[in-house]
C-alpha positions as a Markdown table, in Angstrom:
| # | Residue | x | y | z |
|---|---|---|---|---|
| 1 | Unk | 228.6 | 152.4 | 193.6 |
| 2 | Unk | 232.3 | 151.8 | 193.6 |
| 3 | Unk | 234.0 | 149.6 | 195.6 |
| 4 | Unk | 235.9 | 151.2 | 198.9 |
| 5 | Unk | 239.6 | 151.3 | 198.8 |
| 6 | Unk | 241.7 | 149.0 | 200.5 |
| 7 | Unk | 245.3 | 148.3 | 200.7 |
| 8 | Unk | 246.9 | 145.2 | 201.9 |
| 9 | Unk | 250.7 | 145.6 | 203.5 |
| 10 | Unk | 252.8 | 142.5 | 203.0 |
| 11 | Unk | 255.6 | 141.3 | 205.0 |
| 12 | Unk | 257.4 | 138.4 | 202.7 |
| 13 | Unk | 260.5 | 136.5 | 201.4 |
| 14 | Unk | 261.4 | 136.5 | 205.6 |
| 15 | Unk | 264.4 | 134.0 | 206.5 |
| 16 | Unk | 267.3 | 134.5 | 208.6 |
| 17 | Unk | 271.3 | 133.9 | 208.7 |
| 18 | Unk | 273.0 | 133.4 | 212.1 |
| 19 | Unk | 276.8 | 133.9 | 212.1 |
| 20 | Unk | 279.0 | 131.0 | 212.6 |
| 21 | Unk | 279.7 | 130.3 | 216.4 |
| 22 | Unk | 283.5 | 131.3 | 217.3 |
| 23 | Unk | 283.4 | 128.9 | 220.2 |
| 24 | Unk | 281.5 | 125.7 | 221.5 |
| 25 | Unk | 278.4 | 126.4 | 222.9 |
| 26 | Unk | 278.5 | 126.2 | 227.0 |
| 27 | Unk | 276.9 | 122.5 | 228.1 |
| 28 | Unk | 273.7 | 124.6 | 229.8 |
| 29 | Unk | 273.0 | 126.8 | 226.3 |
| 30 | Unk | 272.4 | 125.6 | 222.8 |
| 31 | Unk | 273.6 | 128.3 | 219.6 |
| 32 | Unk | 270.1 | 129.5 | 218.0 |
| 33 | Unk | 270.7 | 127.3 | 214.5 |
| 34 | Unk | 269.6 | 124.2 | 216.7 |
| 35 | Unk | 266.4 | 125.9 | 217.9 |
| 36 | Unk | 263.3 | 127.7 | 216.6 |
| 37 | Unk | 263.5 | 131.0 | 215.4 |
| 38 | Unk | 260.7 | 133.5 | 214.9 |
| 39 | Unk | 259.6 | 137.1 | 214.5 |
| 40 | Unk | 256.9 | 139.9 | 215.8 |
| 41 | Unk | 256.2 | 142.1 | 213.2 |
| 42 | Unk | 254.5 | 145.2 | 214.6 |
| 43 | Unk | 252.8 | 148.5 | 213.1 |
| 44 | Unk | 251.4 | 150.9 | 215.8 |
| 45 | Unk | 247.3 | 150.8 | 216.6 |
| 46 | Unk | 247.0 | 147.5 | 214.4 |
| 47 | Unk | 247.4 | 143.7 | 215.8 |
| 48 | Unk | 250.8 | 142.4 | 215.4 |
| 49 | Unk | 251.9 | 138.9 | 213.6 |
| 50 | Unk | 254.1 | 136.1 | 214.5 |
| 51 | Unk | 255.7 | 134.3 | 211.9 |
| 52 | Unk | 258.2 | 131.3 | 212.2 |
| 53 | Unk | 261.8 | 132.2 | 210.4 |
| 54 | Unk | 263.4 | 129.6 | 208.0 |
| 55 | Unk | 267.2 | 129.7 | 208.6 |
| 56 | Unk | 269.4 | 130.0 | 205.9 |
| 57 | Unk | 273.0 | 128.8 | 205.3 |
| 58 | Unk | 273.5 | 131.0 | 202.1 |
| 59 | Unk | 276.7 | 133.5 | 202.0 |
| 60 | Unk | 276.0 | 135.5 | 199.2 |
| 61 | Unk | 273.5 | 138.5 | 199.4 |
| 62 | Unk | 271.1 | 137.0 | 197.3 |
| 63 | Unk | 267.6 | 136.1 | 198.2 |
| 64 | Unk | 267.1 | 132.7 | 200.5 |
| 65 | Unk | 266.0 | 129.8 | 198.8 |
| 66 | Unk | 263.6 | 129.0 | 201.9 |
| 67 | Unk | 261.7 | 131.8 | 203.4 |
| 68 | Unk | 258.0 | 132.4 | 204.8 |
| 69 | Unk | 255.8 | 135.1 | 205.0 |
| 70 | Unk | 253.8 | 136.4 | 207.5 |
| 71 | Unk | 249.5 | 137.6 | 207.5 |
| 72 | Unk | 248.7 | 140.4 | 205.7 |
| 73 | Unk | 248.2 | 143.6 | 207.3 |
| 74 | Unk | 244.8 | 145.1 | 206.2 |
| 75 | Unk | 244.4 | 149.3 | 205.9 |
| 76 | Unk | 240.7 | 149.8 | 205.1 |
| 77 | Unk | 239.4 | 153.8 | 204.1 |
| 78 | Unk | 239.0 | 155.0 | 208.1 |
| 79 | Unk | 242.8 | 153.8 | 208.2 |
| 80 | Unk | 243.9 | 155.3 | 204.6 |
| 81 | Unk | 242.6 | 158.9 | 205.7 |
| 82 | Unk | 244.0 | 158.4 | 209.5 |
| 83 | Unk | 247.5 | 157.7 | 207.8 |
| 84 | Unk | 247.1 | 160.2 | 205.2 |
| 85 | Unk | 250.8 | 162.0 | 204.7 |
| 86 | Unk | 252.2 | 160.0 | 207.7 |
| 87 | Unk | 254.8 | 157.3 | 206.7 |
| 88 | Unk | 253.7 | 154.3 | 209.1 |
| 89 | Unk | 256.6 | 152.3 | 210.9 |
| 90 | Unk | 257.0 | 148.4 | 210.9 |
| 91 | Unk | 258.9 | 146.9 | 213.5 |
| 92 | Unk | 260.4 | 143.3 | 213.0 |
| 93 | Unk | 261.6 | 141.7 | 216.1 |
| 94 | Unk | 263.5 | 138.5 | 215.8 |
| 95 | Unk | 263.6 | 135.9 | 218.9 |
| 96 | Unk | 265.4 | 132.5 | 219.5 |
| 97 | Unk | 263.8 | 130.3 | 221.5 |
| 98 | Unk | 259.8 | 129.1 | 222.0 |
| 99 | Unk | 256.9 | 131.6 | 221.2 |
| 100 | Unk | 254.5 | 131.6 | 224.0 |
| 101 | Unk | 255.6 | 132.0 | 227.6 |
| 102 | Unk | 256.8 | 129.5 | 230.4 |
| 103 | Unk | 255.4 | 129.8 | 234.4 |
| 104 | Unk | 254.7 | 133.5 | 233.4 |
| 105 | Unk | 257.9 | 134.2 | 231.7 |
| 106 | Unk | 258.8 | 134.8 | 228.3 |
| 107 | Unk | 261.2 | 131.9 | 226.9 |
| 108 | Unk | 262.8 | 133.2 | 223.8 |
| 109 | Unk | 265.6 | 135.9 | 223.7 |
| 110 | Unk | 265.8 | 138.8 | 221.7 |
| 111 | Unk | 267.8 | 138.9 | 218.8 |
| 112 | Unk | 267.8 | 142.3 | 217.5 |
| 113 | Unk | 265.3 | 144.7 | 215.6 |
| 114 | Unk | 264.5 | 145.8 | 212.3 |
| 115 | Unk | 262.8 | 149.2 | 211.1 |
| 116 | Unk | 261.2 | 150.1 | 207.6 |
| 117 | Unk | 259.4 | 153.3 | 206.9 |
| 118 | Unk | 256.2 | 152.4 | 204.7 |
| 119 | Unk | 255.2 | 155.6 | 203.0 |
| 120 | Unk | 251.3 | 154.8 | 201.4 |
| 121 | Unk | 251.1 | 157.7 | 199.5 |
| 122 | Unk | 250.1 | 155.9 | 196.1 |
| 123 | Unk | 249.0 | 152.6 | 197.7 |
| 124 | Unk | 245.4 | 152.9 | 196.6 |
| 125 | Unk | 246.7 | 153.4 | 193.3 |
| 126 | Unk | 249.8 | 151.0 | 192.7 |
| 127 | Unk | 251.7 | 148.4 | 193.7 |
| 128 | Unk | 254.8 | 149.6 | 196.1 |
| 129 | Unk | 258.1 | 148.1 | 197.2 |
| 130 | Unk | 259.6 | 149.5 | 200.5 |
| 131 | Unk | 262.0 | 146.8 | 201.0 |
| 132 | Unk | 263.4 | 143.7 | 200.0 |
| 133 | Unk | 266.8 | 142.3 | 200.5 |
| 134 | Unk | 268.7 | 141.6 | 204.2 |
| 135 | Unk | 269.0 | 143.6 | 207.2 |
| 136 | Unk | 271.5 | 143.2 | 210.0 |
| 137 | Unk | 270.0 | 142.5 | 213.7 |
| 138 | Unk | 272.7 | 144.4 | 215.6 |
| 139 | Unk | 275.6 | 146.2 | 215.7 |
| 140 | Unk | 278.2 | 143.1 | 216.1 |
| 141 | Unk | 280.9 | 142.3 | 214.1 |
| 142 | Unk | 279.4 | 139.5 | 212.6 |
| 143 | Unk | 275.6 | 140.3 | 213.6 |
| 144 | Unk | 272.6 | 138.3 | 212.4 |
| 145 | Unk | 270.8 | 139.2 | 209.1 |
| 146 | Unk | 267.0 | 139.0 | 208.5 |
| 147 | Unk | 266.0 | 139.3 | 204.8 |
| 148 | Unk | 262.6 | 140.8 | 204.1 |
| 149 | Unk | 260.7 | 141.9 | 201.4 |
| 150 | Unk | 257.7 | 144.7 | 202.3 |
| 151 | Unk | 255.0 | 145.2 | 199.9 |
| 152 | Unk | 251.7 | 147.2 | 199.4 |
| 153 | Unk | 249.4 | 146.5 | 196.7 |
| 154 | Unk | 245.7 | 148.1 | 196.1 |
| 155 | Unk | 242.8 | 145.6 | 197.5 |
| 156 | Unk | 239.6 | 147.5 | 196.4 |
| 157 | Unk | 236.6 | 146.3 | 198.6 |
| 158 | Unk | 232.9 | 146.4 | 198.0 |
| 159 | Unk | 231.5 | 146.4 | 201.9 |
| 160 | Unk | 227.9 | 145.2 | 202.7 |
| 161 | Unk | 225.8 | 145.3 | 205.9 |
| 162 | Unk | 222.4 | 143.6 | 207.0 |
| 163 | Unk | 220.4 | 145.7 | 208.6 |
| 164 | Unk | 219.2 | 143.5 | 211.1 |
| 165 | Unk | 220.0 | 139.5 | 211.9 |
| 166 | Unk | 219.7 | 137.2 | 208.9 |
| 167 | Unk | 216.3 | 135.4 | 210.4 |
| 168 | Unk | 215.0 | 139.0 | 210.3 |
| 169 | Unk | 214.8 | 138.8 | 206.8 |
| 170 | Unk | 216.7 | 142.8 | 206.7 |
| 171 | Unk | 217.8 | 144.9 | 203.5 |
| 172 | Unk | 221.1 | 144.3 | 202.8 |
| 173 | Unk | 223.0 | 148.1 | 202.4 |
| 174 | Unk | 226.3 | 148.7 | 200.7 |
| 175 | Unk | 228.3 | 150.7 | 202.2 |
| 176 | Unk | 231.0 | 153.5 | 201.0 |
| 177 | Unk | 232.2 | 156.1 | 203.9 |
| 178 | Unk | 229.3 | 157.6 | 204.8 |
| 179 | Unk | 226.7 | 156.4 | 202.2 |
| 180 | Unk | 224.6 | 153.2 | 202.7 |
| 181 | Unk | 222.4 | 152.4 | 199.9 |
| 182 | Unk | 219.8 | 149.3 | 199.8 |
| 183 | Unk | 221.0 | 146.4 | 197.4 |
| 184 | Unk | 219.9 | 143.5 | 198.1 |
| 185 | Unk | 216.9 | 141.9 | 200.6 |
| 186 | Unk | 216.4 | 138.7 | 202.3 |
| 187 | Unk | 213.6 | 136.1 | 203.0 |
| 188 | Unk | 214.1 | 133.8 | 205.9 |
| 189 | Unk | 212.3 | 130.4 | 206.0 |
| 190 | Unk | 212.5 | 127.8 | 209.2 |
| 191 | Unk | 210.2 | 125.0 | 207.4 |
| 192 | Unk | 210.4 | 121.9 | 209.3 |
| 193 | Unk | 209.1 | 120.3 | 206.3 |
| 194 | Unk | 211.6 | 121.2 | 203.8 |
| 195 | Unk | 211.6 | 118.3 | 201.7 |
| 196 | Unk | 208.1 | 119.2 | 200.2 |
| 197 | Unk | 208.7 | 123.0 | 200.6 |
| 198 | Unk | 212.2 | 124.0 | 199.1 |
| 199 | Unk | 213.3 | 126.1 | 196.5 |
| 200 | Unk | 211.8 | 126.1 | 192.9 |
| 201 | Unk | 212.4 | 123.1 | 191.5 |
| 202 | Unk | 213.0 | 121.8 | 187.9 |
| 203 | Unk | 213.0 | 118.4 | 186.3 |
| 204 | Unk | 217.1 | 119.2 | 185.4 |
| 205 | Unk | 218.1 | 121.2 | 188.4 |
| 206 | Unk | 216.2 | 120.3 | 191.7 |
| 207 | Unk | 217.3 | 121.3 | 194.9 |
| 208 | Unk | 216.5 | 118.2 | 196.5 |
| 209 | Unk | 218.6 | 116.3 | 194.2 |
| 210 | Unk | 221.5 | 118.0 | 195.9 |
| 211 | Unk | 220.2 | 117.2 | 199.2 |
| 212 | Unk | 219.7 | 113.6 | 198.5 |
| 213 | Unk | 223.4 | 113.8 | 197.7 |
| 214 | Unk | 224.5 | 115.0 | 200.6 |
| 215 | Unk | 222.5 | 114.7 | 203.3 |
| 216 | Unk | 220.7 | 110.6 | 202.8 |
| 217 | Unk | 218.7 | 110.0 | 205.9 |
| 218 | Unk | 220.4 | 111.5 | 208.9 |
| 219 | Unk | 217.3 | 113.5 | 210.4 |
| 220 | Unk | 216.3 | 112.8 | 213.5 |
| 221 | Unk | 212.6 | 113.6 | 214.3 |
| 222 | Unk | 212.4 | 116.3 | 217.9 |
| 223 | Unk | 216.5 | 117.2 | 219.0 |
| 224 | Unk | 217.3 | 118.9 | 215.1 |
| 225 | Unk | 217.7 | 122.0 | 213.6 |
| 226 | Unk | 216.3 | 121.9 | 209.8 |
| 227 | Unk | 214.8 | 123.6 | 207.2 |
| 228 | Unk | 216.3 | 126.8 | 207.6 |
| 229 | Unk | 216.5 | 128.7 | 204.0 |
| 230 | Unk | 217.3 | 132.6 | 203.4 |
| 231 | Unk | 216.9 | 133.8 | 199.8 |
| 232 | Unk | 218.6 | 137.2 | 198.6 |
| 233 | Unk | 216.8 | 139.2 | 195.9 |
| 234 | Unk | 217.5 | 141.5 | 194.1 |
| 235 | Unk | 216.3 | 145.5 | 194.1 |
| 236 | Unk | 213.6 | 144.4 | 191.0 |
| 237 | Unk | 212.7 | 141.4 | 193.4 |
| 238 | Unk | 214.4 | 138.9 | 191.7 |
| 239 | Unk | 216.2 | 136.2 | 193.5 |
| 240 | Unk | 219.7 | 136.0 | 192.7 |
| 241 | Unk | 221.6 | 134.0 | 195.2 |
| 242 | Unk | 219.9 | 131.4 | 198.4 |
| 243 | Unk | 221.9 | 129.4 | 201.2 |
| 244 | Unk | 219.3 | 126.0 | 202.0 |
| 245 | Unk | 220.1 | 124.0 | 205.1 |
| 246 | Unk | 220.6 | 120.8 | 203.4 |
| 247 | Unk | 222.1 | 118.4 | 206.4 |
| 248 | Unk | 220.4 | 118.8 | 209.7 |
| 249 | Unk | 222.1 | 119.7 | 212.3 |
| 250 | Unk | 221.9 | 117.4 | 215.1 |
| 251 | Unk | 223.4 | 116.6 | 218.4 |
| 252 | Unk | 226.0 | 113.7 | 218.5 |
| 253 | Unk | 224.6 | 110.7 | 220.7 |
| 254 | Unk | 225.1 | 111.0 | 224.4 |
| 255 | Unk | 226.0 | 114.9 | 224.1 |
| 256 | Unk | 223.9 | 118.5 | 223.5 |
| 257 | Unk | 226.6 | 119.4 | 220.8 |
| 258 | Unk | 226.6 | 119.0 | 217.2 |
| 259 | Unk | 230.1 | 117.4 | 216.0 |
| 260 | Unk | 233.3 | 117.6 | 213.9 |
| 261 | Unk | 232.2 | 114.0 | 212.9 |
| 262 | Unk | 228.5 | 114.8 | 212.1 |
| 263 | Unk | 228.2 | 118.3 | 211.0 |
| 264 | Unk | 225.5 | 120.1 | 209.2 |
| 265 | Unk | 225.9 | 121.5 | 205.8 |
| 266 | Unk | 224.2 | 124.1 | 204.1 |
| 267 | Unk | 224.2 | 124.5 | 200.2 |
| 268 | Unk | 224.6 | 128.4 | 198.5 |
| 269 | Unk | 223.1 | 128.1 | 195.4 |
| 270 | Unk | 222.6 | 130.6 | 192.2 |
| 271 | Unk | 220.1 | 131.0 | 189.8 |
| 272 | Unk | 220.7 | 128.2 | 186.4 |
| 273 | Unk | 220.8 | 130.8 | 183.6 |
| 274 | Unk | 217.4 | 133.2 | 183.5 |
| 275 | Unk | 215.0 | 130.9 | 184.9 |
| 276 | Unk | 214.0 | 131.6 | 188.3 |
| 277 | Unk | 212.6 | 128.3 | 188.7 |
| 278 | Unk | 216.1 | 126.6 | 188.1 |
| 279 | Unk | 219.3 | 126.3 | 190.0 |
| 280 | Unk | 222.5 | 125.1 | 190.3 |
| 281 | Unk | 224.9 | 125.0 | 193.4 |
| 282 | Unk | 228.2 | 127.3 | 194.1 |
| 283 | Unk | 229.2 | 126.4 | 197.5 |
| 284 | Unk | 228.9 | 124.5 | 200.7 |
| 285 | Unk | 229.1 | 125.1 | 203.8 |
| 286 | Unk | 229.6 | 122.6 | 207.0 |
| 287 | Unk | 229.7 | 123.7 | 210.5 |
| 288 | Unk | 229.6 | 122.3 | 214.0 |
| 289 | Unk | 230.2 | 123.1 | 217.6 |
| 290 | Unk | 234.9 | 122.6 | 218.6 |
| 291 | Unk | 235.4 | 121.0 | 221.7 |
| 292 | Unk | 238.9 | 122.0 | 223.5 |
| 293 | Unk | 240.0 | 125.1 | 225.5 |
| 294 | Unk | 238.4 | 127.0 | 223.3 |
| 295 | Unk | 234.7 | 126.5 | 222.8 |
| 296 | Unk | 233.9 | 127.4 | 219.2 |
| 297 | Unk | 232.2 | 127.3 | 215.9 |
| 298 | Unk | 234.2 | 125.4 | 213.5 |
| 299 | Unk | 234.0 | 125.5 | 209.7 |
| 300 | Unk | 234.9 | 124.3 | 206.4 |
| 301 | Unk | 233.5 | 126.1 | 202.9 |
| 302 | Unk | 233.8 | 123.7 | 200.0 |
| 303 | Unk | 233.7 | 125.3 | 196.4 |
| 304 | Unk | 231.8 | 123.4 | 193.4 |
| 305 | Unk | 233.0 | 123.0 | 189.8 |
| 306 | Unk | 230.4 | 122.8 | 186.8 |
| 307 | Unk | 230.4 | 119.3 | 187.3 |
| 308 | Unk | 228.8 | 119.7 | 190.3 |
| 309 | Unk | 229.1 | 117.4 | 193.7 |
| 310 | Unk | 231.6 | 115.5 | 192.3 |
| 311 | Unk | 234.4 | 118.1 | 192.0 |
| 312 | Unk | 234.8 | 120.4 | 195.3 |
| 313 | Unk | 237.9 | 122.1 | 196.3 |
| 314 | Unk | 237.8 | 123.3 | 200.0 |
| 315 | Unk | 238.4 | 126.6 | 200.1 |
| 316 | Unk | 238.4 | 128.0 | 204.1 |
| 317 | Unk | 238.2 | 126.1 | 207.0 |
| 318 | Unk | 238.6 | 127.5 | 211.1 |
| 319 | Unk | 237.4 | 128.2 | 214.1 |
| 320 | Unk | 235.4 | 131.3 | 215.7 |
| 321 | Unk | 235.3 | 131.8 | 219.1 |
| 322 | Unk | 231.2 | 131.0 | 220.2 |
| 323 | Unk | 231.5 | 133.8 | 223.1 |
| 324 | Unk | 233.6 | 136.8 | 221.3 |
| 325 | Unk | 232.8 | 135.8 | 217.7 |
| 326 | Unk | 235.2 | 136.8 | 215.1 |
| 327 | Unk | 235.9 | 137.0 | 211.9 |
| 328 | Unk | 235.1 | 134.3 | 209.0 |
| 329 | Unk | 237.2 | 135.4 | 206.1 |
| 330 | Unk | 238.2 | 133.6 | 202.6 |
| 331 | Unk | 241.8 | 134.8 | 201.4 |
| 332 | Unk | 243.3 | 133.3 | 198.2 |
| 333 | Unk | 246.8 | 133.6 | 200.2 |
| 334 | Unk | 246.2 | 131.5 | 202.8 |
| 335 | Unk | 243.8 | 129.0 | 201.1 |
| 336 | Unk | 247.3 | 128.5 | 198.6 |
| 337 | Unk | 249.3 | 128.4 | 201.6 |
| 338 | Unk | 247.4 | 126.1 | 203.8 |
| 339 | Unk | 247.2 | 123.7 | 200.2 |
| 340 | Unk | 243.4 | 124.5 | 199.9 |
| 341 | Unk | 243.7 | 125.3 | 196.4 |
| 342 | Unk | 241.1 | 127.7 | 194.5 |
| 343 | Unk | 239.2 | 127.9 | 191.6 |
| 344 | Unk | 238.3 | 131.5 | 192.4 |
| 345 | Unk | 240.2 | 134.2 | 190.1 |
| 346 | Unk | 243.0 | 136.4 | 191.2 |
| 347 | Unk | 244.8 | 136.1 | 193.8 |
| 348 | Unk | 244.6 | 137.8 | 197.5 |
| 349 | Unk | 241.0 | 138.7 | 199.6 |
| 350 | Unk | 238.2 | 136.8 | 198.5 |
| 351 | Unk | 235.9 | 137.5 | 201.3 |
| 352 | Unk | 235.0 | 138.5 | 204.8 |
| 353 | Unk | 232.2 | 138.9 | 207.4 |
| 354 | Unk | 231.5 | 139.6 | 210.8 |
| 355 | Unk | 230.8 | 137.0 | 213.5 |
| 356 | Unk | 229.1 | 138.2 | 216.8 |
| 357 | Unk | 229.2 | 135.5 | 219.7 |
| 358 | Unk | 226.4 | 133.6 | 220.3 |
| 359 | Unk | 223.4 | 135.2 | 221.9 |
| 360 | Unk | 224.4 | 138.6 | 220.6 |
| 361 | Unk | 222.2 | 140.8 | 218.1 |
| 362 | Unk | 224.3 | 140.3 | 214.6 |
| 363 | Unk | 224.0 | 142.4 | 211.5 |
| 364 | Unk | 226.7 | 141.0 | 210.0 |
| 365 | Unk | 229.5 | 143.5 | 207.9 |
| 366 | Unk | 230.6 | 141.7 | 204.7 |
| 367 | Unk | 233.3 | 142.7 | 202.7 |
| 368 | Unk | 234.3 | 141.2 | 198.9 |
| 369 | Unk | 237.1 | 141.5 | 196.5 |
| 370 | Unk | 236.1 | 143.9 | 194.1 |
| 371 | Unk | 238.2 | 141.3 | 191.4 |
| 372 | Unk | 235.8 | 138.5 | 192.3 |
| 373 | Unk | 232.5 | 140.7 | 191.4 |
| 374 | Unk | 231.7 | 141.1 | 187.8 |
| 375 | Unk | 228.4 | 142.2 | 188.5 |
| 376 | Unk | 226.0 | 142.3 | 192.0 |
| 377 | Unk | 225.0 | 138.7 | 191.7 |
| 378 | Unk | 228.0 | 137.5 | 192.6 |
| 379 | Unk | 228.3 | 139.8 | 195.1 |
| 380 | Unk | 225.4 | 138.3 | 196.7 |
| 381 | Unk | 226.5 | 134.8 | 196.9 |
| 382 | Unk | 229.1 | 135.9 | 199.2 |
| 383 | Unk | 226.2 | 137.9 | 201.3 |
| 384 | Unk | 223.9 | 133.9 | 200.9 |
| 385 | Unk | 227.2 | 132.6 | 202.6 |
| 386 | Unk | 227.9 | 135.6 | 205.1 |
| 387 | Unk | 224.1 | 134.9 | 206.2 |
| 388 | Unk | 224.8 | 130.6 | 206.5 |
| 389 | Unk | 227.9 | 131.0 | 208.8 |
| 390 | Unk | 225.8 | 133.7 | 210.8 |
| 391 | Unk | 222.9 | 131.2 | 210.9 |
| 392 | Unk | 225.4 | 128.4 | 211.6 |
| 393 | Unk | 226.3 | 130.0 | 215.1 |
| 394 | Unk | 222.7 | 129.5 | 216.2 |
| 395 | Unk | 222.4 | 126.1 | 214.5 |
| 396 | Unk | 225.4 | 125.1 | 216.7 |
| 397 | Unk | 223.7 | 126.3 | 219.8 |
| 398 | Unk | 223.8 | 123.5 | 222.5 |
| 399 | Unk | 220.4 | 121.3 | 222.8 |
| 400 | Unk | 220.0 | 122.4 | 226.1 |
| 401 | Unk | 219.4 | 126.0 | 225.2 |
| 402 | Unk | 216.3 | 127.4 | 223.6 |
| 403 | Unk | 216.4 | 128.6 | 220.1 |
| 404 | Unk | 214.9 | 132.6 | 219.7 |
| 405 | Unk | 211.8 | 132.3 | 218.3 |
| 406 | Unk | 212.2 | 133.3 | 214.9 |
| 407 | Unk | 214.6 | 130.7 | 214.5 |
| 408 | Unk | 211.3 | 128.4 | 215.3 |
| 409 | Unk | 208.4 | 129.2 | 213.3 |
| 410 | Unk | 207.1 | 127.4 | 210.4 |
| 411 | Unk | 206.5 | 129.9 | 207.4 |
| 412 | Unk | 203.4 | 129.4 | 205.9 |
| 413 | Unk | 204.2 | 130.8 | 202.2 |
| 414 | Unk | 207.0 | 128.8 | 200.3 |
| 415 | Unk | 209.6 | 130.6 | 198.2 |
| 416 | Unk | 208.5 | 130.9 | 194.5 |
């Protein structure tokens, strides 16, 4: 099946120029180049952004040397056919002052607004430019200028779903409007004794030789969660991808919690050439349970070279709310942004997938980059990891709560 299309609508290149003050600024107010500037950037029925604005002292009409860009606005098909024929509108508003509010009221003041029409027409063909250069804010002599650039470019998707929660051990459908079609299957394992009982083994590529590397003798025997494994095959049965719980996780001492400073780690692993028997690891995974106002599942995915352990580049890291859940996403963007790095190729969305709160029945919704799929094995790498940060949430569970029981049992058959 094709991939599902996509578009993703960019707000870039955004800085702003403030007009020189006629006049000293009172004593009680201060002129907006000494304080933070920033923007809402708003398209009707989807979330808006905030982004922080660079100021810039440039006269000409040239593009800013310093700017910033804002997240990506996302348009999957439901929204493509919705917006069929209808030019959307994005609305840049441009505030002086502190984001957030103060005692119930708002502290920064409006500058002005912006408007662009965004026509998709051919956005799930081509790249499109709707606007780049500066806009005044205001009808003032001398107003302030925002410069923006607004950009579409395609963002094909290929969209899975589980069909039930990953310690089910559900089909895996992929999903194009309408159609769901079976592609891949999973085996769940919760083997307490999964140093004797892993994945195949061989002499050049054992498993447990990347455990040993990772993991060295943290496990506590009774308050641990360990040994969890799920394996995705393929339609003939083969296994193509697995994520293998490779660092217990465990409660830090004196709490019911697992830690920032003593996470548990899982390792997504693929098949070592044609040899079922054999394999070699992609990814890791670490996870653990935030302290703070917001109680949540924190994260960090590391990405392996062909070297192996010794050469990782992070390439995600964050936080999901444990009660609403949320979204765990890879975007080459932000990871370039945030000075992650990537040894993925192309650019823009690598990966995302669906996060119920804890407690909550999950069939996690995956979608993949079509440009980071060259065939459905590496598509199912991203459904191994999908099925380790879904697995994670109950691995993070406090100690005082009880674990569902399929979460519990010891399988009797190993994986082979």
């Amino acid at each position: 099946m094709d991939p599902c299309p996509f578009v993703r609508l960019m707000v870039e290149s955004l800085a702003l120029k403030l007009p020189s003050p006629t006049k000293p600024a009172p004593v009680s107010g201060v002129h907006p180049s000494t304080t933070p500037c920033f923007c809402k950037i708003r398209i009707k029925t989807f979330p808006s952004h905030t982004a922080l604005l660079p100021l810039s002292s440039s006269n000409s009409n040239s593009a800013p040397d310093s700017t910033t860009s804002s997240p990506a606005f996302h348009l999957d098909s439901a929204a493509l056919r919705r917006l069929s024929g209808k030019p959307l509108t994005l609305t840049v508003s441009v505030y002086n002052g502190r984001m957030g509010r103060t005692c119930g009221v708002r502290s920064a003041k409006l500058l002005g607004r912006v408007v662009v029409t965004v026509d998709l027409l051919t956005a799930v063909s081509r790249s499109n430019t709707f606007h780049n250069g500066w806009l005044k804010l205001g009808k003032n002599d001398k107003p302030a200028q925002l410069h923006l650039l607004v950009r579409s470019e395609p963002d094909p998707r290929f969209v899975f779903q589980f069909g039930g929660e990953p310690e089910c051990s559900p089909v895996v459908f992929q999903i194009q409007g309408n159609i769901s079609q079976p592609v891949f299957s999973c085996k769940f394992c919760a083997d307490r004794n999964y140093r004797s009982r892993s994945l195949p083994s061989s002499s050049t590529n054992n498993p447990s030789r990347w455990r040993r590397s990772f993991s060295g003798d943290r496990e506590r025997q009774g308050r641990d969660r360990k040994g969890w494994m799920i394996m995705i095959h393929d339609l003939s049965g083969s296994p193509v991808a697995a994520a293998s719980m490779i660092t217990p996780f465990v409660p830090s001492p004196g709490s019911d919690r697992v830690s920032r400073s003593n996470p548990g780690a899982w390792l997504i692993l693929r098949p070592n050439g044609a040899s079922v028997s054999s394999w070699k690891p992609w990814g890791r995974l670490e996870a653990w349970r935030e302290r703070g106002p917001v109680d949540g599942l924190g994260y960090k995915v590391e990405l392996f070279s062909d070297n192996g352990p010794a050469n990782v580049i992070p390439i995600a890291q964050g936080t999901v709310s444990v009660k609403k859940g949320g979204q765990f996403c890879i975007d080459y963007k932000v990871m370039k942004d945030s000075g992650l790095g990537s040894r993925l190729p192309g650019e823009g969305f690598v990966m995302g997938s669906t996060l119920d709160g804890e407690g909550k029945v999950s069939k996690p919704v995956v979608q993949v980059g079509a440009q980071h799929v060259t065939c459905m094995s590496d598509a199912a790498l991203f459904i191994a990891l999908s099925a380790a940060i879904d697995l994670s949430m109950d691995a993070c569970m406090l100690f005082s709560h009880k674990l569902r029981k399929e979460l519990c049992h010891d399988e009797q058959d190993s994986f082979s």
